[in-house]
VOFI-828885 format. One line per 10 residues: number of its first residue (from 1); for each residue x, y, z of C-alpha. Coordinates in nm, 4 decimals, always signed. Example, Ala and Ser with C-alpha at 12.3 -4.5 7.8 and 13.67 -1.06 7.14 Angstrom:
2
1	+1.2300:-0.4500:+0.7800 ~ +1.3670:-0.1060:+0.7140
//
This chain:
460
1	-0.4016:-3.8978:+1.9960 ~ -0.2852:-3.5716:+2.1701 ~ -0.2327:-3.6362:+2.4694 ~ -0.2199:-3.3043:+2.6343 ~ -0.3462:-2.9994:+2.4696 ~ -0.2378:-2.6145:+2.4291 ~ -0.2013:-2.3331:+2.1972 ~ +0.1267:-2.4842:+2.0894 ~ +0.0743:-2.8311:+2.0470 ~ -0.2660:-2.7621:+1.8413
11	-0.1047:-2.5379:+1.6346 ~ +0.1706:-2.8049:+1.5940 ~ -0.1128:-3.0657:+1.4859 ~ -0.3127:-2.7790:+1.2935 ~ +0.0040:-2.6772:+1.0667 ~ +0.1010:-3.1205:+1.0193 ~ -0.2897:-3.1416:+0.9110 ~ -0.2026:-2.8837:+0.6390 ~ +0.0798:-3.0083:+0.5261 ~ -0.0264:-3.3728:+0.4973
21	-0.3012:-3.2887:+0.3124 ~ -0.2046:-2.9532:+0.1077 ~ -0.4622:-2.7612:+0.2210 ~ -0.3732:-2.4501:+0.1809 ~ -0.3860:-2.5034:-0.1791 ~ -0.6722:-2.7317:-0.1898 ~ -0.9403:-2.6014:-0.4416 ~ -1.3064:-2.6499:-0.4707 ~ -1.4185:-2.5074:-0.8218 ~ -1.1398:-2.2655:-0.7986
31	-1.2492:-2.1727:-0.4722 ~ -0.9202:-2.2568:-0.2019 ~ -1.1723:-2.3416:+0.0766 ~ -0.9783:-2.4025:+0.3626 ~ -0.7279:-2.1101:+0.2794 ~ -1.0562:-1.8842:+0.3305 ~ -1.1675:-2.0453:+0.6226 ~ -0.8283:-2.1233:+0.8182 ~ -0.8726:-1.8524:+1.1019 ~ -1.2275:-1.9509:+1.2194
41	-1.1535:-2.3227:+1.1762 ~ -0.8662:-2.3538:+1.3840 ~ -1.0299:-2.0541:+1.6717 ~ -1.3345:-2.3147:+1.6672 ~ -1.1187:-2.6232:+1.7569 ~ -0.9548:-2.4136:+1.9854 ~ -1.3111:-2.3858:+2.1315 ~ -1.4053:-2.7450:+2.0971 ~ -1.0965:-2.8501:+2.2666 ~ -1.1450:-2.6203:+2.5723
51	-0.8473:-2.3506:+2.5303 ~ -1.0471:-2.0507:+2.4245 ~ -1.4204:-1.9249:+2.5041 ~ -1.6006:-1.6992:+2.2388 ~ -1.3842:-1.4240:+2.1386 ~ -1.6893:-1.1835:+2.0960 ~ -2.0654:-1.1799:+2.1217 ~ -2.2644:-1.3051:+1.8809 ~ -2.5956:-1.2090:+1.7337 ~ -2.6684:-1.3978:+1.4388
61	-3.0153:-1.5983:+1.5140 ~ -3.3084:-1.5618:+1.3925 ~ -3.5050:-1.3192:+1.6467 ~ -3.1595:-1.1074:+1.6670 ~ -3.1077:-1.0145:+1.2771 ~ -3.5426:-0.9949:+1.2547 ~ -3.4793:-0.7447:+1.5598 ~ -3.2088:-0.5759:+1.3259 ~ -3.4077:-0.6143:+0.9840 ~ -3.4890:-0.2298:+0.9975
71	-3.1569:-0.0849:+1.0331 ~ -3.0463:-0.3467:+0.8010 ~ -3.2720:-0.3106:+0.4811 ~ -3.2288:+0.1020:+0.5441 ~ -2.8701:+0.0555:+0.5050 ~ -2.8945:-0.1554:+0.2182 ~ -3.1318:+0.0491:+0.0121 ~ -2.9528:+0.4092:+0.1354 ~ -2.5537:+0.2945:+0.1105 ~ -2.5316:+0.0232:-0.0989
81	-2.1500:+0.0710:-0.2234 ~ -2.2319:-0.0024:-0.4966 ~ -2.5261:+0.2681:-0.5856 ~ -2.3551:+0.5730:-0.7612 ~ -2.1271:+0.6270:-1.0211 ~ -1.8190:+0.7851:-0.9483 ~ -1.4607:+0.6683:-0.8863 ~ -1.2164:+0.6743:-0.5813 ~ -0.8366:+0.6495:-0.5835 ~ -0.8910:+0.4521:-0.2379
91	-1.1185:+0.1722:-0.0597 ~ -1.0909:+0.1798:+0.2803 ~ -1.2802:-0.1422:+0.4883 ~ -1.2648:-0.0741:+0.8297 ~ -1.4633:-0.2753:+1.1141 ~ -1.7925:-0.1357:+1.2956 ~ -1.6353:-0.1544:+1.5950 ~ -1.5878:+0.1799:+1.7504 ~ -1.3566:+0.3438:+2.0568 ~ -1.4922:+0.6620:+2.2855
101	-1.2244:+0.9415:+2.2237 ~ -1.3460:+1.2875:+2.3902 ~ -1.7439:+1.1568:+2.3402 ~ -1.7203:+1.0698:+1.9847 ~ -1.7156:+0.6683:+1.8538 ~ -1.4592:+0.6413:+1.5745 ~ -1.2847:+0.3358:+1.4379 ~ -0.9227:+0.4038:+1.5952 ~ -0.7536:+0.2156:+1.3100 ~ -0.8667:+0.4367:+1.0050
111	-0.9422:+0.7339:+1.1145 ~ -0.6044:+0.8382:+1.2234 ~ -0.4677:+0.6420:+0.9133 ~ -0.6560:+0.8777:+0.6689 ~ -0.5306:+1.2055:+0.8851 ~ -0.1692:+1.1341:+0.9001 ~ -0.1637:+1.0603:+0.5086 ~ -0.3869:+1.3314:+0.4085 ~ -0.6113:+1.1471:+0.2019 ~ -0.8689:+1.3130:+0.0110
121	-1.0836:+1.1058:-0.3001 ~ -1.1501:+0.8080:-0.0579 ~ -1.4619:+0.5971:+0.0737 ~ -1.4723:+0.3975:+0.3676 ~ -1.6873:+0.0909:+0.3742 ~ -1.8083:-0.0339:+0.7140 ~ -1.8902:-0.3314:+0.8547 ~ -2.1346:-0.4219:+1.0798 ~ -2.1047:-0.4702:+1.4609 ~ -2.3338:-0.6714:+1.6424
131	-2.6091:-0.6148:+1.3408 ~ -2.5797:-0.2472:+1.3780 ~ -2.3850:+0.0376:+1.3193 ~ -2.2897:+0.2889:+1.5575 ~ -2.3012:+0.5907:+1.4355 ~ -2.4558:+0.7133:+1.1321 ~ -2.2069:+0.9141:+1.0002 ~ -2.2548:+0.9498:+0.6150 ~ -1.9921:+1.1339:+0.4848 ~ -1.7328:+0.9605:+0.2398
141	-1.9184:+0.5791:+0.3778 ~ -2.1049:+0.3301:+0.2799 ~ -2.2176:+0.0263:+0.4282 ~ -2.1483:-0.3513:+0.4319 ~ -2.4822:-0.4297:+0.4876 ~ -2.6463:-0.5337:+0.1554 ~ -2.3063:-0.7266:+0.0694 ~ -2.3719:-0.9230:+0.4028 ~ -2.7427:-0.9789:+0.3696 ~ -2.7070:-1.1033:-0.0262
151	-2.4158:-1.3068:+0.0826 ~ -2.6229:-1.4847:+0.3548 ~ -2.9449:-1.5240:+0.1929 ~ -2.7957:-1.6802:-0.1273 ~ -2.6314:-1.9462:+0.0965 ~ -2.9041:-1.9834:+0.2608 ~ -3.1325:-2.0600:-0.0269 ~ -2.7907:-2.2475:-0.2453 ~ -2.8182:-2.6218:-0.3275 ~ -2.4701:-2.6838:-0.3695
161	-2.3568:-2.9673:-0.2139 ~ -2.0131:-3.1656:-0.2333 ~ -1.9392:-3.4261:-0.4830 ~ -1.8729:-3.7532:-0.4072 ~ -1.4835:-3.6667:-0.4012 ~ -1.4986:-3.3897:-0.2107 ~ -1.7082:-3.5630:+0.0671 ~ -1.4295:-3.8406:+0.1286 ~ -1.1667:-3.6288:+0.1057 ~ -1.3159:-3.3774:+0.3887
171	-1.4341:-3.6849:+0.5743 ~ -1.1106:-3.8324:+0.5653 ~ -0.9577:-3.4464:+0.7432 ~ -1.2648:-3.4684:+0.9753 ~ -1.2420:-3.7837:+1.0993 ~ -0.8577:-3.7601:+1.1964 ~ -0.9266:-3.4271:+1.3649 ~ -1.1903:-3.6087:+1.5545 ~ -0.9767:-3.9042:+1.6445 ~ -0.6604:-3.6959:+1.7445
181	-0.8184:-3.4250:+1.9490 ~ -1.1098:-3.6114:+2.0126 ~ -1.3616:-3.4261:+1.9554 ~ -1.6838:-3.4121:+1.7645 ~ -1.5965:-3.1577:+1.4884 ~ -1.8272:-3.0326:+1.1743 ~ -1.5523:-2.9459:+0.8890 ~ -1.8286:-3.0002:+0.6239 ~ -2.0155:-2.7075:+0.7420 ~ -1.7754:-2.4937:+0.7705
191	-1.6051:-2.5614:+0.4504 ~ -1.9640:-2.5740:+0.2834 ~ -1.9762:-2.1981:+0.4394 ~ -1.6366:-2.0931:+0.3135 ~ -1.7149:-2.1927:-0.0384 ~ -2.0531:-2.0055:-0.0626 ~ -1.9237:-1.7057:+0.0942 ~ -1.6086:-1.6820:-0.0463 ~ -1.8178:-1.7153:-0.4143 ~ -2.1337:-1.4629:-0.3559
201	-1.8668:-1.1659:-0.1659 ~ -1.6173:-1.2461:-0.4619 ~ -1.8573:-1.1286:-0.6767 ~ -1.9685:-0.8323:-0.5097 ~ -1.6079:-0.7306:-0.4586 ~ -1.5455:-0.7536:-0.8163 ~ -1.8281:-0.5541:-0.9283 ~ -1.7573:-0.2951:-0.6643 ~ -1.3805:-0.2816:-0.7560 ~ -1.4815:-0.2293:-1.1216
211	-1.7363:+0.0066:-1.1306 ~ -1.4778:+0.2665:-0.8312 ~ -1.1325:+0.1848:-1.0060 ~ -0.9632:+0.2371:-0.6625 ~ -0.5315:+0.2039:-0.7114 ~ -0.5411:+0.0688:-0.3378 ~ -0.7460:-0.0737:-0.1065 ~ -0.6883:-0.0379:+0.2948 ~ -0.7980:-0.3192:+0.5312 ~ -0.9028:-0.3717:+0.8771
221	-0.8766:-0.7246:+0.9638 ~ -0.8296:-0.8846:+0.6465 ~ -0.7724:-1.2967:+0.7725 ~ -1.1625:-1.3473:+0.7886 ~ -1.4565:-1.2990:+0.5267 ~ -1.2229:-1.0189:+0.4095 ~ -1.0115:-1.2914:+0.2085 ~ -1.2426:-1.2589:-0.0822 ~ -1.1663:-0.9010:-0.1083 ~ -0.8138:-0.9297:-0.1194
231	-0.8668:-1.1920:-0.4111 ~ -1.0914:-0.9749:-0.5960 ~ -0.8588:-0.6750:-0.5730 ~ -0.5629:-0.9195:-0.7106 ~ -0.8486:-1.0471:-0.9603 ~ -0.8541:-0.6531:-1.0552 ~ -0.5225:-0.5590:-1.0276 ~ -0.6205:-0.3536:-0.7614 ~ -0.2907:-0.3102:-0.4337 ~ -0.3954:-0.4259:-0.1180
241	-0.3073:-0.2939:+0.2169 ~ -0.3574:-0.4613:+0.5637 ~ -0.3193:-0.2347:+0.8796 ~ -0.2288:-0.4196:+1.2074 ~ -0.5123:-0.3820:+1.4585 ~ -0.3618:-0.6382:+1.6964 ~ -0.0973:-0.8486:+1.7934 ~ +0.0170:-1.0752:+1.6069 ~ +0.2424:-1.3906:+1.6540 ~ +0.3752:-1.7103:+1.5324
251	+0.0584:-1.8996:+1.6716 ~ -0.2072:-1.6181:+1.4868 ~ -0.3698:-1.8068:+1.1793 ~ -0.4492:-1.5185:+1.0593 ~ -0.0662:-1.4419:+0.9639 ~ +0.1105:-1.7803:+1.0102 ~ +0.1541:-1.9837:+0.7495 ~ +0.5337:-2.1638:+0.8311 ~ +0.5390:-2.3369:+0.4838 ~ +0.4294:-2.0719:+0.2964
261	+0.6168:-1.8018:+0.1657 ~ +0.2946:-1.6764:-0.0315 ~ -0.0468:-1.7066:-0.0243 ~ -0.3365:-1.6440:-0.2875 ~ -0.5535:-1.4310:-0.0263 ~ -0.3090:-1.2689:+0.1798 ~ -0.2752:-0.9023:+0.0724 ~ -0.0023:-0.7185:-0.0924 ~ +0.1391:-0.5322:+0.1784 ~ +0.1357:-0.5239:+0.5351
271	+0.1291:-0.1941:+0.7638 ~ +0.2849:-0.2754:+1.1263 ~ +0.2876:-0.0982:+1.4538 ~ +0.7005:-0.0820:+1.4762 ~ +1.0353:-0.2694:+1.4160 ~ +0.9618:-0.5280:+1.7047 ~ +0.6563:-0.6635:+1.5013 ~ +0.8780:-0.6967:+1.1704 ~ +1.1717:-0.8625:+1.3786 ~ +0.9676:-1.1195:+1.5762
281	+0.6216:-1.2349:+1.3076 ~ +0.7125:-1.4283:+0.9563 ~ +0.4252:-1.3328:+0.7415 ~ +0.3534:-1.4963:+0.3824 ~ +0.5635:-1.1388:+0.2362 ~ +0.8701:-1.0202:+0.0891 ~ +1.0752:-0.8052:+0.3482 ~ +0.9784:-0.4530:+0.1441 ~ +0.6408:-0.5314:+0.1814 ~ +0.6306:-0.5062:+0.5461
291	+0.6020:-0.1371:+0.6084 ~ +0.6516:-0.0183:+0.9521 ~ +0.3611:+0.2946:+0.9900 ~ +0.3612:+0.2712:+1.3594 ~ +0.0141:+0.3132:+1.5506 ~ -0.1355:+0.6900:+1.4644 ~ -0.4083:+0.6510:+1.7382 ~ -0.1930:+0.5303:+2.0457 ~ +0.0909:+0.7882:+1.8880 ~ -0.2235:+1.0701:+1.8740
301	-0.3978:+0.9782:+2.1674 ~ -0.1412:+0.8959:+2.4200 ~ +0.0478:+1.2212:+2.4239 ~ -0.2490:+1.3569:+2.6633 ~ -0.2737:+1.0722:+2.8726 ~ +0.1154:+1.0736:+2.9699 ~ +0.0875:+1.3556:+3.1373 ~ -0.1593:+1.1973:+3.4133 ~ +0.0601:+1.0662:+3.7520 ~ -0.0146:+0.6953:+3.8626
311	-0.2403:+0.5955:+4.1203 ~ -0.1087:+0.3980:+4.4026 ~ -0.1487:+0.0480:+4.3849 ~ -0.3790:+0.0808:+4.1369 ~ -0.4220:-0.3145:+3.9091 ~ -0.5777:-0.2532:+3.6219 ~ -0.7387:-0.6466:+3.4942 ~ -0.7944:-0.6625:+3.0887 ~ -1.0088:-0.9493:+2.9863 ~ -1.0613:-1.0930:+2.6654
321	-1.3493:-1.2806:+2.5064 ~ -1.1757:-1.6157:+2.4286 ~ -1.0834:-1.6953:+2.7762 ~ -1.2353:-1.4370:+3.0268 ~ -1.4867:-1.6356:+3.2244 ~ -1.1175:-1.8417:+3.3150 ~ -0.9374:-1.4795:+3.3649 ~ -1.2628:-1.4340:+3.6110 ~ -1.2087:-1.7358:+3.7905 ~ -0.8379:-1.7151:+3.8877
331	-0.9527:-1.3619:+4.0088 ~ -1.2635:-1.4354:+4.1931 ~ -1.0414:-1.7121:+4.3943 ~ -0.7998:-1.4437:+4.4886 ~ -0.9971:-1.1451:+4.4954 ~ -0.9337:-1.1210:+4.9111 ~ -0.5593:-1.0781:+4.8586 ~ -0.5974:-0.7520:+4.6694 ~ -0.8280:-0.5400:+4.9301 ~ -0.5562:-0.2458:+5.0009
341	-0.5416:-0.2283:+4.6290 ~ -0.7983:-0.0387:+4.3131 ~ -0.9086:-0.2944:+4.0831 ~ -0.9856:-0.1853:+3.7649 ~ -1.1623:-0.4917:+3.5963 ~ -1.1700:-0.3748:+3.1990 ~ -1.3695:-0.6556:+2.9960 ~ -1.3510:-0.6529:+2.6146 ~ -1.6087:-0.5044:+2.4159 ~ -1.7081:-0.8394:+2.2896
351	-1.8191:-0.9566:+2.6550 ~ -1.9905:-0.6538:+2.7665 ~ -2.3472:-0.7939:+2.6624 ~ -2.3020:-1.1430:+2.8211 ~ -2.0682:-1.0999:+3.0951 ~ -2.3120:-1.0956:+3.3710 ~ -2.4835:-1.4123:+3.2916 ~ -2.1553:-1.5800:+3.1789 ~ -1.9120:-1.4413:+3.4641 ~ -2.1529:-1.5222:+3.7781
361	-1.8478:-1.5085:+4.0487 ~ -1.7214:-1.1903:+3.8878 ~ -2.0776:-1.0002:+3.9289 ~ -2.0294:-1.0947:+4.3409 ~ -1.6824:-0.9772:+4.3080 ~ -1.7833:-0.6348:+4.1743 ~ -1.9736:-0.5437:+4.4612 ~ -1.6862:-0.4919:+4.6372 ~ -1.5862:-0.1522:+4.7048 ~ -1.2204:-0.1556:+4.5612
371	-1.3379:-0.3041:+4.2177 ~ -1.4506:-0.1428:+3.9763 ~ -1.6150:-0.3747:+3.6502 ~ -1.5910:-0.1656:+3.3389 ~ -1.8577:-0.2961:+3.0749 ~ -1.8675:+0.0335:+2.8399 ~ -1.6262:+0.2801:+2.6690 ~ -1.7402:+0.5694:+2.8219 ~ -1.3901:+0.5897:+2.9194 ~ -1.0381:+0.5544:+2.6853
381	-0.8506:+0.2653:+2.7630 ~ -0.5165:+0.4597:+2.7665 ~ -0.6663:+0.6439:+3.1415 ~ -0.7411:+0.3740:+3.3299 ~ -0.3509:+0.2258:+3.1451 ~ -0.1860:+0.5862:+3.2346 ~ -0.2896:+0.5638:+3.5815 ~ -0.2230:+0.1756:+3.6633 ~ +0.0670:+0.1071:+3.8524 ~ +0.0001:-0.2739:+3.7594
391	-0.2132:-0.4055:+3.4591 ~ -0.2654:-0.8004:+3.4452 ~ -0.3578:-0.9766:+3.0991 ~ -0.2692:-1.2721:+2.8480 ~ -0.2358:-1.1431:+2.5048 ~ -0.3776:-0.8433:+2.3764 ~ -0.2648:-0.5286:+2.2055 ~ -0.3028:-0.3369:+2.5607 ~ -0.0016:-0.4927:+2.7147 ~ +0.1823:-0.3608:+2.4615
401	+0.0467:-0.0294:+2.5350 ~ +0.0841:-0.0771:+2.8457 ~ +0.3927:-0.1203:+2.8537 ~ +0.4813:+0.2010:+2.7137 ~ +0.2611:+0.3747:+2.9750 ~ +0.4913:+0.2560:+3.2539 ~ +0.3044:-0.0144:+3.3644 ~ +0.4472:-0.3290:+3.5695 ~ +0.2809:-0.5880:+3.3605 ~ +0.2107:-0.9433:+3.5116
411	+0.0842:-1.2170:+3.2342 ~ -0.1298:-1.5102:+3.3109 ~ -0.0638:-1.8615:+3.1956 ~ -0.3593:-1.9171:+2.9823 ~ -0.4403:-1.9490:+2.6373 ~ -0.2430:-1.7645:+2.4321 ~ +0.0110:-1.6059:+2.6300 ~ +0.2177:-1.8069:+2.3746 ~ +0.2155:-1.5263:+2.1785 ~ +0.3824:-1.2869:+2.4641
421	+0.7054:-1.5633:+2.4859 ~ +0.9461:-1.2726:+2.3736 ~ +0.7825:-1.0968:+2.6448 ~ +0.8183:-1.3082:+2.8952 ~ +1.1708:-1.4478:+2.7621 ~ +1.3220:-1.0745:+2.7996 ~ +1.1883:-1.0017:+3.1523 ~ +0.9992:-0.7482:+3.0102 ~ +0.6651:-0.8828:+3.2112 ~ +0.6097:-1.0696:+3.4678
431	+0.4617:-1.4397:+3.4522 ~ +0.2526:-1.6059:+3.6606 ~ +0.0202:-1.9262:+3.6901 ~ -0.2581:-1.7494:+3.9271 ~ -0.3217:-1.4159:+4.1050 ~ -0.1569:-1.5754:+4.3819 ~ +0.1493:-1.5314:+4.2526 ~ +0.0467:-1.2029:+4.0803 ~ +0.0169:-1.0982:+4.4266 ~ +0.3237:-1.2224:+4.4982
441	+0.5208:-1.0223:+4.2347 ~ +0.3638:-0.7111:+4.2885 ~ +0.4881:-0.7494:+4.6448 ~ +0.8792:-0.8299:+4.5147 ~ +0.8359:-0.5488:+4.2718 ~ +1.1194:-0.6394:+4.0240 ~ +0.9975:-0.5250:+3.6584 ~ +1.1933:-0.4233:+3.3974 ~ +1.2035:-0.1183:+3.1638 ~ +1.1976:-0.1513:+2.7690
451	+1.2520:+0.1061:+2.4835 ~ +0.8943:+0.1703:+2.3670 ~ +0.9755:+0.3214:+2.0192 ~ +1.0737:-0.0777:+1.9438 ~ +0.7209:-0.1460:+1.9693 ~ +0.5460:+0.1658:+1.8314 ~ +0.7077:+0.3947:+1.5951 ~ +0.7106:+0.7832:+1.6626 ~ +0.5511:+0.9746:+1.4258 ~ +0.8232:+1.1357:+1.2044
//
């Protein structure tokens, strides 16, 4: 049994699991089930085991997708992507998630890919977000959302059910998670999930690959349901391209694989932010297939924040889904201590719908004249980052960026600041265990510079 339990030491017991049992290569009717589902199995025992909240809302029942069934069969019938007959030279699959820049909601990872390389014969296909999409922008697009409802209904409606060998051998996995983290954990319906997904969006993939002959395909998060894309685009010969849209670290399942030099449904090539991210993350890929492209958007969008002077002991706070109600908590204690000082409290977008019935203390807390709760993207993150003398987080792209805005940046020790350790090792942020000592640092005021081009490349 595990006695004491954090990022590392699950991922520790996580990668031993794999290895003792070869699952990364282990194969249901061709189908490598736990290579598809490796992200959300190890987030979700990350869950179970009390390190990480949800990362995002979630509006998958019943009564939310009836409440979406509108919006959903329009989008199926009107941009199916696979109604027409044409051909493209490129596939892009982006997220639905959209960022505010000057009043229009764009996805901040594609759009500036597509201007900086000029691309012309190309169609994006988006995702859903929450069960909706939003914007309705038409032009070069089509929509996920027959893929995801066929997907979904034939699982629903599938009898397939494990054999007899199968069932012992997950049972056998299950169990000894169970025992070791103790815990009571469902791998059966997870890998049941993986297998029916993984089959009904391979085949959609391929026929959609086939019928728009595409040389490359461009993805957006590519370590979740995305994984039987990239194997139908290696079924079809077809290059794929991941773009970073994060950061990423030795303790991201998504990229870490420490055995494994390659892996069936990892794509081709990787695009990443700058020569930091290529120096410090071992992903399943040859050294020339790690591109650095820098970040178009931050390079695009920050040149007209720079020019915007700091405010005065202004903090700004970024949240994240997985463990904001605990980011909330160590604030709400402390809250008194930062009075003379302009709180900028920015949650994630995946915790603006729940956080006032999930972050009770923190709904008091904004009441208070000096904080400010930010639950919309009305405003770009890169002004409340430009004018922050001080920005507070754990682990997420923004400390990077802010970082290059000037920022003194203070991590937390919570979940996942693992991934910040060459961070924290170089004294280029400061660490501490609550906003006690967060206060405390601000007060000693000892931060150190860094060369910013190391994390994001300048445009050429």
């Amino acid at each position: 049994m595990i006695q004491l339990i954090n990022l590392e030491t699950l991922a520790n017991f996580f990668w031993r699991l794999e290895e003792k049992y070869n699952l990364i290569v282990y194969e249901i009717d061709g189908i490598k089930v736990w290579q598809y589902q490796r992200f959300r199995i190890f987030t979700e025992l990350a869950q179970a085991v009390g390190l990480y909240k949800r990362a995002h809302t979630k509006k998958t029942g019943f009564k939310d997708l009836l409440k979406a069934s509108p919006s959903l069969f329009y989008y199926s019938i009107i941009s199916n992507p696979l109604s027409g007959s044409y051909e493209k030279d490129m596939l892009i699959f982006n997220t639905g998630r959209k960022v505010n820049v000057d009043g229009k909601l764009i996805d901040i990872y594609t759009k500036y890919f597509i201007e900086e390389e000029k691309l012309e014969n190309y169609e994006i296909i988006e995702e859903l977000h929450e069960n909706i999409h939003l914007t309705h922008e038409r032009e070069n697009r089509k929509h996920q959302d027959y893929q995801q409802i066929r997907t979904i209904v034939k699982s629903y409606f599938s009898s397939f059910r494990f054999n007899e060998g199968e069932s012992g051998f997950i049972r056998q996995i299950n169990n000894e998670i169970n025992d070791e983290l103790k815990i009571d954990f469902n791998l059966f319906h997870l890998l049941r999930l993986a297998y029916l997904y993984f089959k009904f969006d391979f085949e959609f993939y391929v026929k959609l690959l086939k019928k728009r002959k595409p040389q490359k395909i461009i993805i957006v998060c590519a370590y979740t349901f995305k994984k039987a894309l990239v194997a139908a685009a290696k079924n079809c010969n077809v290059e794929s391209i991941e773009l970073q849209h994060g950061t990423i670290d030795r303790f991201h399942m998504g990229y870490s694989y420490p055995k494994h030099q390659e892996i069936d449904y990892f794509p081709d090539k990787m695009y990443v932010f700058g020569q930091y991210w290529k120096d410090h993350i071992r992903l399943p890929l040859k050294d020339e297939n790690i591109i650095i492209k820098g970040f178009p958007y931050f390079n695009a969008i920050s040149k007209k924040y720079f020019q915007q002077n700091k405010t005065k002991n202004q903090i700004a706070i970024l949240s994240q889904g997985t463990i904001g109600l605990r980011i909330s908590e160590l604030f709400t204690k402390s809250a008194n201590l930062f009075k003379s000082y302009t709180v900028k409290y920015k949650l994630h977008p995946g915790e603006y719908a729940r956080w006032e019935s999930d972050y009770q203390d923190l709904v008091n807390i904004g009441k208070y004249s000096n904080v400010e709760i930010i639950d919309n993207n009305e405003t770009n993150l890169y002004e409340y980052l430009s004018k922050s003398e001080y920005v507070v987080g754990v682990y997420s792209t923004a400390v990077y960026e802010a970082l290059a805005f000037g920022c003194k940046v203070i991590l937390l020790d919570l979940p996942g600041v693992e991934y910040m350790s060459e961070l924290i090792q170089n004294k280029y942020v400061g660490f501490a265990k609550d906003f006690l000592e967060v206060h405390e640092q601000i007060e000693k005021n000892s931060f150190k510079d860094f060369p910013v081009d190391y994390f994001f490349k300048k445009p050429n």
